[in-house]
CHARMM-style PDB file with segment names, atoms N, HN, CA, C and O in Angstrom:
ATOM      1  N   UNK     1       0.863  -1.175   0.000  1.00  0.00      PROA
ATOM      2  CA  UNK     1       0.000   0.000   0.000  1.00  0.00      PROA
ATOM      3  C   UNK     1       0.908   1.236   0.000  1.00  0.00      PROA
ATOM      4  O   UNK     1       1.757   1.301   0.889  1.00  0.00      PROA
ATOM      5  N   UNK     2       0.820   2.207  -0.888  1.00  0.00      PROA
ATOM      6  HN  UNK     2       0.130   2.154  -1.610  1.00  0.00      PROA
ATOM      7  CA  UNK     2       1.174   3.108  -1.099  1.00  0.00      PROA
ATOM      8  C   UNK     2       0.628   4.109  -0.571  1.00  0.00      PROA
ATOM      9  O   UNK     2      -0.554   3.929  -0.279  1.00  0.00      PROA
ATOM     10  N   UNK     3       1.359   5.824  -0.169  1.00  0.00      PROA
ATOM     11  HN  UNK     3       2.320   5.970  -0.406  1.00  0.00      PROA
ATOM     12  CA  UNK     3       0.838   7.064   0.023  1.00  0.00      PROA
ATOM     13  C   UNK     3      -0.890   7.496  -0.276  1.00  0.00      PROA
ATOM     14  O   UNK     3      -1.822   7.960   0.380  1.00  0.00      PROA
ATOM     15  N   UNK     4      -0.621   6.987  -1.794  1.00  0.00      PROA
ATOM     16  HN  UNK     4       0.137   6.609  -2.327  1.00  0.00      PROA
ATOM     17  CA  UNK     4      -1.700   7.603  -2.645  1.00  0.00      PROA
ATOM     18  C   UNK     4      -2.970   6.727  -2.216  1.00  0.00      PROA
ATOM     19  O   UNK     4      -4.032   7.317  -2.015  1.00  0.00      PROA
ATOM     20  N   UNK     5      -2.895   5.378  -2.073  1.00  0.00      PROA
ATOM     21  HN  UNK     5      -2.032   4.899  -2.236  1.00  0.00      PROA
ATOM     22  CA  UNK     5      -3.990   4.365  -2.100  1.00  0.00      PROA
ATOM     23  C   UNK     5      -4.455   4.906   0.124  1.00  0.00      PROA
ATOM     24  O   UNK     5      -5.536   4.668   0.662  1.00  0.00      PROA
ATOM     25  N   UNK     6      -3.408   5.496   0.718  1.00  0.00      PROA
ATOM     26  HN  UNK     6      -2.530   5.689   0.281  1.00  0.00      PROA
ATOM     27  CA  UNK     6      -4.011   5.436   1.989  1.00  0.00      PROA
ATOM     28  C   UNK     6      -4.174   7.022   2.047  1.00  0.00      PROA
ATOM     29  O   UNK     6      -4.339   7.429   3.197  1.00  0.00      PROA
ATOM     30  N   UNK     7      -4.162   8.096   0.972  1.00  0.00      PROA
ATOM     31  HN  UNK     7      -4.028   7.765   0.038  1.00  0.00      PROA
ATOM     32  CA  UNK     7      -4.636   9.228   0.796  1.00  0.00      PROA
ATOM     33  C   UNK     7      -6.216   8.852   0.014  1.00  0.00      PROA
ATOM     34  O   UNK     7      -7.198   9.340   0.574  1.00  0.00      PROA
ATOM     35  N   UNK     8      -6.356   8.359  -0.721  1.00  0.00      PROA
ATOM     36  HN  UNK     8      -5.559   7.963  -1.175  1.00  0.00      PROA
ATOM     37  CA  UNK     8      -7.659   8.039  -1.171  1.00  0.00      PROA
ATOM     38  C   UNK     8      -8.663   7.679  -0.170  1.00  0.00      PROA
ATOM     39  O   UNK     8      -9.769   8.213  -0.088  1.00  0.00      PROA
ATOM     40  N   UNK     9      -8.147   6.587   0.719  1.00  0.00      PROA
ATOM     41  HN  UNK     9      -7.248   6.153   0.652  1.00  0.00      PROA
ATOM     42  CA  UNK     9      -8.850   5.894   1.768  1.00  0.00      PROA
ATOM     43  C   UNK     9      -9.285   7.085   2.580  1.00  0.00      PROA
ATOM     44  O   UNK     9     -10.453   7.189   2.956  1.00  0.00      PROA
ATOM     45  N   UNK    10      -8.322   8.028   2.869  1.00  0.00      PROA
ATOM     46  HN  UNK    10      -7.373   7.943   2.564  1.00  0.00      PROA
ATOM     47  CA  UNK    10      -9.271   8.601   3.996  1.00  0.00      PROA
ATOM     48  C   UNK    10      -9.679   9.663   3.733  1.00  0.00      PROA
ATOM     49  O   UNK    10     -10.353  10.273   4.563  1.00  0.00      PROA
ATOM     50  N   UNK    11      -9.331  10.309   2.242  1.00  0.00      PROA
ATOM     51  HN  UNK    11      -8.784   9.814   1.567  1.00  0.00      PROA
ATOM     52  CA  UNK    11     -10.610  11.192   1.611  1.00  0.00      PROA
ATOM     53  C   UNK    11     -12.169  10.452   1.186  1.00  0.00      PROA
ATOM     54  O   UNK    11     -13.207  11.094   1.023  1.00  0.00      PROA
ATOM     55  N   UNK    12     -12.035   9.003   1.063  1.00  0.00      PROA
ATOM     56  HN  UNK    12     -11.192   8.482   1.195  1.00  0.00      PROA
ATOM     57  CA  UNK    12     -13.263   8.795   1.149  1.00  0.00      PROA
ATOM     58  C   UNK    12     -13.882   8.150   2.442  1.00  0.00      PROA
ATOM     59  O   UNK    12     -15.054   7.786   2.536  1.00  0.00      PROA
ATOM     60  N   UNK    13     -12.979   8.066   3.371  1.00  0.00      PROA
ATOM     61  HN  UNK    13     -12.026   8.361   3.294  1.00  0.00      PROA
ATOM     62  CA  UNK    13     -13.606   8.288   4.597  1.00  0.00      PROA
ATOM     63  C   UNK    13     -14.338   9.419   5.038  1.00  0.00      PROA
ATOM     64  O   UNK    13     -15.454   9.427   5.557  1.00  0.00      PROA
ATOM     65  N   UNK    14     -13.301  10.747   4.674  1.00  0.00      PROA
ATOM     66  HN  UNK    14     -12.394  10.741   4.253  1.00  0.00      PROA
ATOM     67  CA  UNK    14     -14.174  11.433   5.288  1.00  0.00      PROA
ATOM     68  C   UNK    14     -15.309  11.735   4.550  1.00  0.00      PROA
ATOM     69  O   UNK    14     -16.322  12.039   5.180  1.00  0.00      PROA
ATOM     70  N   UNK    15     -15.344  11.707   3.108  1.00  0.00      PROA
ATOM     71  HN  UNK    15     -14.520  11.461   2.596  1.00  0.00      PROA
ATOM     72  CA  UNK    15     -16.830  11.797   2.461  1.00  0.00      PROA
ATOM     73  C   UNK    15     -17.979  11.510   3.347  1.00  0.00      PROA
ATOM     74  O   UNK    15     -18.979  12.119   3.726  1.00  0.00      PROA
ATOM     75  N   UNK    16     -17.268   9.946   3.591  1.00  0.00      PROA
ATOM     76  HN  UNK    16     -16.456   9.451   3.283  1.00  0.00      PROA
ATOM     77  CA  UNK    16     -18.726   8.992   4.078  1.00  0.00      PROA
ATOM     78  C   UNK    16     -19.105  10.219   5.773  1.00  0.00      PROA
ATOM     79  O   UNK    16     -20.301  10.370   6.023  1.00  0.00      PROA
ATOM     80  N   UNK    17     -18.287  10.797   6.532  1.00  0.00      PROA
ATOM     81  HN  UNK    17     -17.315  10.675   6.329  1.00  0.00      PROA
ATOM     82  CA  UNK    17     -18.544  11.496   7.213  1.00  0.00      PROA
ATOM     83  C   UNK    17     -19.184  12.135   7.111  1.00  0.00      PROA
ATOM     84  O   UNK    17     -20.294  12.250   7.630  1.00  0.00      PROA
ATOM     85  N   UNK    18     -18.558  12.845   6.273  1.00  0.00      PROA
ATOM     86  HN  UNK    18     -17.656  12.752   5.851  1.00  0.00      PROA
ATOM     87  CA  UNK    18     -19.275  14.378   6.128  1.00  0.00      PROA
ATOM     88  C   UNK    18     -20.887  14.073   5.656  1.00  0.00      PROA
ATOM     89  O   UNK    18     -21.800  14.833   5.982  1.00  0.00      PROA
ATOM     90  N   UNK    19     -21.073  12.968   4.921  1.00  0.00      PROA
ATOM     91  HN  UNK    19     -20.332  12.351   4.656  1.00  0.00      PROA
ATOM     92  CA  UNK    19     -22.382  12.707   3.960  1.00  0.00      PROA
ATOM     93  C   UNK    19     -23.720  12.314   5.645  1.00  0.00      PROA
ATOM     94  O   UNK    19     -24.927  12.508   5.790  1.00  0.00      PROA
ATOM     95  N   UNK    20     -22.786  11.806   6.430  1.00  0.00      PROA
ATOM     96  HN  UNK    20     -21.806  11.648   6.312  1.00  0.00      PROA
ATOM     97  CA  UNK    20     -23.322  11.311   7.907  1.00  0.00      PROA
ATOM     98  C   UNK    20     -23.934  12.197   8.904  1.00  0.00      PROA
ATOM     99  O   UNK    20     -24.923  12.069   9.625  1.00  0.00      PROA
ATOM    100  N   UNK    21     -22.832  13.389   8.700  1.00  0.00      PROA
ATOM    101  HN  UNK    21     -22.028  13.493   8.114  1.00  0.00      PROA
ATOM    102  CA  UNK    21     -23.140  14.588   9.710  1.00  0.00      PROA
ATOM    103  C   UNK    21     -24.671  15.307   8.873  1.00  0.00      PROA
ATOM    104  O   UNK    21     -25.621  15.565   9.612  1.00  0.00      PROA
ATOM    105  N   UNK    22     -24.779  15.533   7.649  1.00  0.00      PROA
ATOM    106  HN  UNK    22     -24.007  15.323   7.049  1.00  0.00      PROA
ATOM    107  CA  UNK    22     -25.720  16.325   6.472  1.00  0.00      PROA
ATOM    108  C   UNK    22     -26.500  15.224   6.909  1.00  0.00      PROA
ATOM    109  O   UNK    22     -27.125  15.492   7.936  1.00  0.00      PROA
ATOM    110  N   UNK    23     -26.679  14.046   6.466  1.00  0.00      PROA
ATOM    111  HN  UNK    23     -26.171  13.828   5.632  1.00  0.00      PROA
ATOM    112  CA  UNK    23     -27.949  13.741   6.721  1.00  0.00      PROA
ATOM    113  C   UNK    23     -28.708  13.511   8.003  1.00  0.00      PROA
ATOM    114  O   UNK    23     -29.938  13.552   8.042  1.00  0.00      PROA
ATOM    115  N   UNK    24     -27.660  13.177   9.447  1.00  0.00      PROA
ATOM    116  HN  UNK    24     -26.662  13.143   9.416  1.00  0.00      PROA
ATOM    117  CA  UNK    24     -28.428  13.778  10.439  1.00  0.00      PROA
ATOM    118  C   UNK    24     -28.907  15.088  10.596  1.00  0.00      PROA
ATOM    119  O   UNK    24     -29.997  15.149  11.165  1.00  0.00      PROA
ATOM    120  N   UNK    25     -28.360  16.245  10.222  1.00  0.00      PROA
ATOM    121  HN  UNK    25     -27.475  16.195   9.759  1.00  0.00      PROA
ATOM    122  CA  UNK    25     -28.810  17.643  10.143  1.00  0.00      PROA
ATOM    123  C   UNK    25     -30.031  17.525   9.795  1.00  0.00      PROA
ATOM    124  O   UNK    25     -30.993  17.878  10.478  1.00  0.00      PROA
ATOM    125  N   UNK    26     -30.068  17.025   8.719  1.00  0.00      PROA
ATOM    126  HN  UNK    26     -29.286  16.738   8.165  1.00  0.00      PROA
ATOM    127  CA  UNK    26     -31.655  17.217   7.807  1.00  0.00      PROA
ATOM    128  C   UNK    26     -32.718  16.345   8.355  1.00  0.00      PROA
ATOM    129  O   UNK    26     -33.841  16.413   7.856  1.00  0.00      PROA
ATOM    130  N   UNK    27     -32.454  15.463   9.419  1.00  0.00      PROA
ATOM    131  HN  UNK    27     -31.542  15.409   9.824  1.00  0.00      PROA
ATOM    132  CA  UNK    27     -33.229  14.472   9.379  1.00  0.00      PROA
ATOM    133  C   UNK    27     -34.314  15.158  10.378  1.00  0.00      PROA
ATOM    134  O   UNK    27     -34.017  15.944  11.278  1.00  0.00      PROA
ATOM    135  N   UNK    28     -36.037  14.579   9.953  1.00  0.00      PROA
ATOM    136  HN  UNK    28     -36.278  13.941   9.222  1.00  0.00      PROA
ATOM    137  CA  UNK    28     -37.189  15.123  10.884  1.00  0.00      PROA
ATOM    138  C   UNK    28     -37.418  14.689  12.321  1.00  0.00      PROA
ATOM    139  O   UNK    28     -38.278  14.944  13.165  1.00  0.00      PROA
ATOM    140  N   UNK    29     -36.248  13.884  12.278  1.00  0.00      PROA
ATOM    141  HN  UNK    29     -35.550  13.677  11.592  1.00  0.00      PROA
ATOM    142  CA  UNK    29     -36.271  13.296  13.817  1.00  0.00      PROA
ATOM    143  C   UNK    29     -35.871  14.543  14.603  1.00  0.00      PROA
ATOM    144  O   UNK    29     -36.653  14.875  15.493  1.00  0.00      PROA
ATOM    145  N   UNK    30     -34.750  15.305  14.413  1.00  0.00      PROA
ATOM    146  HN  UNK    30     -34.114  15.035  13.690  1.00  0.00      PROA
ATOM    147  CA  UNK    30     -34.204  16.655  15.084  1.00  0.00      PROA
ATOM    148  C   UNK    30     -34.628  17.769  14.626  1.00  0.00      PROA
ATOM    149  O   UNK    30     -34.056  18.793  14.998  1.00  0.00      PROA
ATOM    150  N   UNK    31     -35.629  17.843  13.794  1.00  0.00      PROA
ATOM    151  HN  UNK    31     -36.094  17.011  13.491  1.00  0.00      PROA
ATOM    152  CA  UNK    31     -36.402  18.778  13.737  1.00  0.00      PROA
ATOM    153  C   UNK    31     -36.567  20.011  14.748  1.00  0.00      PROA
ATOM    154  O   UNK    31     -36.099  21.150  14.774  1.00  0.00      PROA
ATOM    155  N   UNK    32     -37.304  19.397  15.442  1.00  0.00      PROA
ATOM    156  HN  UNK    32     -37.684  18.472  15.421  1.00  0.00      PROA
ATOM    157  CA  UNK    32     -38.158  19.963  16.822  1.00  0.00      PROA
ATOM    158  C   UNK    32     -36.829  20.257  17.697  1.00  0.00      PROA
ATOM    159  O   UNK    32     -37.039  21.306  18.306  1.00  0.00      PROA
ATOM    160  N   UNK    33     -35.696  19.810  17.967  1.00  0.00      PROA
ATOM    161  HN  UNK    33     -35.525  18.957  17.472  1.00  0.00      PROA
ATOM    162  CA  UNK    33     -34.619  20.209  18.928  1.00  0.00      PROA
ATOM    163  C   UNK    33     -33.710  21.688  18.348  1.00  0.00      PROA
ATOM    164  O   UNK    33     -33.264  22.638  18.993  1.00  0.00      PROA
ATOM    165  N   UNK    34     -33.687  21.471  17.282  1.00  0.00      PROA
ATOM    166  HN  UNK    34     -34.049  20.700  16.759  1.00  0.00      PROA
ATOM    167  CA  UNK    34     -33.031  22.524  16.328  1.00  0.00      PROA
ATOM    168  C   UNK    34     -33.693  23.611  15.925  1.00  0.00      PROA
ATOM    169  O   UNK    34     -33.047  24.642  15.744  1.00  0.00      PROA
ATOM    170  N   UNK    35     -34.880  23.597  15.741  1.00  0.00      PROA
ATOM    171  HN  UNK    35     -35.406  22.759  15.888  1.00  0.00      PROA
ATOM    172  CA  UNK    35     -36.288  25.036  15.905  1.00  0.00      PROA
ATOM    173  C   UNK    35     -36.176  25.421  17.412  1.00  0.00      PROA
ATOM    174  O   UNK    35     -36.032  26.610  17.695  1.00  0.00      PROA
ATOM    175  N   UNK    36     -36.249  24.235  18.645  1.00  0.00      PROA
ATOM    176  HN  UNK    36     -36.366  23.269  18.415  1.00  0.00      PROA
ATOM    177  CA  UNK    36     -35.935  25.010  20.101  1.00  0.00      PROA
ATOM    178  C   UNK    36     -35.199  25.924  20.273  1.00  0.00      PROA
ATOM    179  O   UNK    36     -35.398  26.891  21.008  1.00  0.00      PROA
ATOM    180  N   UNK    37     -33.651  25.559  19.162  1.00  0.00      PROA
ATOM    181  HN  UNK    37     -33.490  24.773  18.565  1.00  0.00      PROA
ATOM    182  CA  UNK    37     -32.528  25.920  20.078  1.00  0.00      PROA
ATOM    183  C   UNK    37     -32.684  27.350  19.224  1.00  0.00      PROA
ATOM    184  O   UNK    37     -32.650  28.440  19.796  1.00  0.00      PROA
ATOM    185  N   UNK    38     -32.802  27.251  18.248  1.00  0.00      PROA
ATOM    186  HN  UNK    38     -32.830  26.365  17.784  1.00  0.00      PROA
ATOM    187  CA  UNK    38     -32.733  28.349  17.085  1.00  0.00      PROA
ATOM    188  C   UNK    38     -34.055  29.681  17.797  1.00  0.00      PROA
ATOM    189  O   UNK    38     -34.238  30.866  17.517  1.00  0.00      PROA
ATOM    190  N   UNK    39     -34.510  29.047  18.458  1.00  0.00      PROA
ATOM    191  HN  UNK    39     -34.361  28.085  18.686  1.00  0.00      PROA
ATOM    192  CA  UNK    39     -35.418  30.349  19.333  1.00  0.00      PROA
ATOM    193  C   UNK    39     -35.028  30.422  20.405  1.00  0.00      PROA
ATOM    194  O   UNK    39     -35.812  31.048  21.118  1.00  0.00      PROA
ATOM    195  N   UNK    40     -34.030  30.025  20.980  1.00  0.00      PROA
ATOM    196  HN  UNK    40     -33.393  29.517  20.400  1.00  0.00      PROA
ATOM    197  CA  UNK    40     -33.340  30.270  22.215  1.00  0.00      PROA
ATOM    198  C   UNK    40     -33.048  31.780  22.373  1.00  0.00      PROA
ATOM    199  O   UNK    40     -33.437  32.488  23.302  1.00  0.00      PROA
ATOM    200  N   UNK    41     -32.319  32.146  21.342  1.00  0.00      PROA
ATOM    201  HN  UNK    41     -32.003  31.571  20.587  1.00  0.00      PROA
ATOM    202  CA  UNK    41     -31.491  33.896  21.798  1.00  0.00      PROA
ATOM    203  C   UNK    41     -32.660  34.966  21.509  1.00  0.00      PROA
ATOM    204  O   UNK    41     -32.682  36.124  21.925  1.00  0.00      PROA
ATOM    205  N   UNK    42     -33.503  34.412  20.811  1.00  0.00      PROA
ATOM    206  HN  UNK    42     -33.486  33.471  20.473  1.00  0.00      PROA
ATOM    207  CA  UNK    42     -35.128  35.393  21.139  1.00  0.00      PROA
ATOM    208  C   UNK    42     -36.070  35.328  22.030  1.00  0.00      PROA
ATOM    209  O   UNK    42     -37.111  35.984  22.009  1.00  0.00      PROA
ATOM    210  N   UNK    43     -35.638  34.285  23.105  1.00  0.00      PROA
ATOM    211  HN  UNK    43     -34.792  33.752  23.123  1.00  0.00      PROA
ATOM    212  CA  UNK    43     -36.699  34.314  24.150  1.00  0.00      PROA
ATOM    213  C   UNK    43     -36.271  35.213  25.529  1.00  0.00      PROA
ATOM    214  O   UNK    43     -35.122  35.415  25.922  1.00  0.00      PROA
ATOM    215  N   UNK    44     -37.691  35.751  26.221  1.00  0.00      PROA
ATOM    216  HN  UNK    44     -38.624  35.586  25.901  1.00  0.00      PROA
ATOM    217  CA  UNK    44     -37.856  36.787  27.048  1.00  0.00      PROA
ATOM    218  C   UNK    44     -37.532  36.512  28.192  1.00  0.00      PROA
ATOM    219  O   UNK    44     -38.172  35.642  28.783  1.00  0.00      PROA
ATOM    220  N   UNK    45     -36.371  37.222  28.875  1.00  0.00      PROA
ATOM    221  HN  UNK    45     -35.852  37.929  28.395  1.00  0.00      PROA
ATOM    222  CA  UNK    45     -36.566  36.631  30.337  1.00  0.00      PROA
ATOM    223  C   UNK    45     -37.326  37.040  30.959  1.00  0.00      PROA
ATOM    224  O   UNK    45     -37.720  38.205  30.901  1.00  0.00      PROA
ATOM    225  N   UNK    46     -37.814  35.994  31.882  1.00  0.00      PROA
ATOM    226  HN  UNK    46     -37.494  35.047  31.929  1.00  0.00      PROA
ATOM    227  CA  UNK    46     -39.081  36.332  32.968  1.00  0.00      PROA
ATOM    228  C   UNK    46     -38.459  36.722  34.498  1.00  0.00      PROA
ATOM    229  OT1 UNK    46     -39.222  36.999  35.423  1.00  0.00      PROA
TER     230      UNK     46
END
């Protein structure tokens, strides 16, 4: 195994990452936690 063949490997490792992190983002399961948080710095203190 060469440089190039274990430079490939972990650029498409991290693909598969990165493709992992995006589709939890998007997913409707975290929906509702991510609209909470995203109204966090607009809510009123009481």
């Amino acid at each position: 195994m060469d440089i190039n063949t274990l430079r490939a490997i972990v650029t498409v490792a991290t693909f598969v990452v990165f493709i992992g992190i995006v589709a939890w983002a998007w997913s409707s399961r975290n929906a509702k936690g991510f609209d909470e948080a995203a109204r966090l710095p607009f809510g009123q203190d009481e």
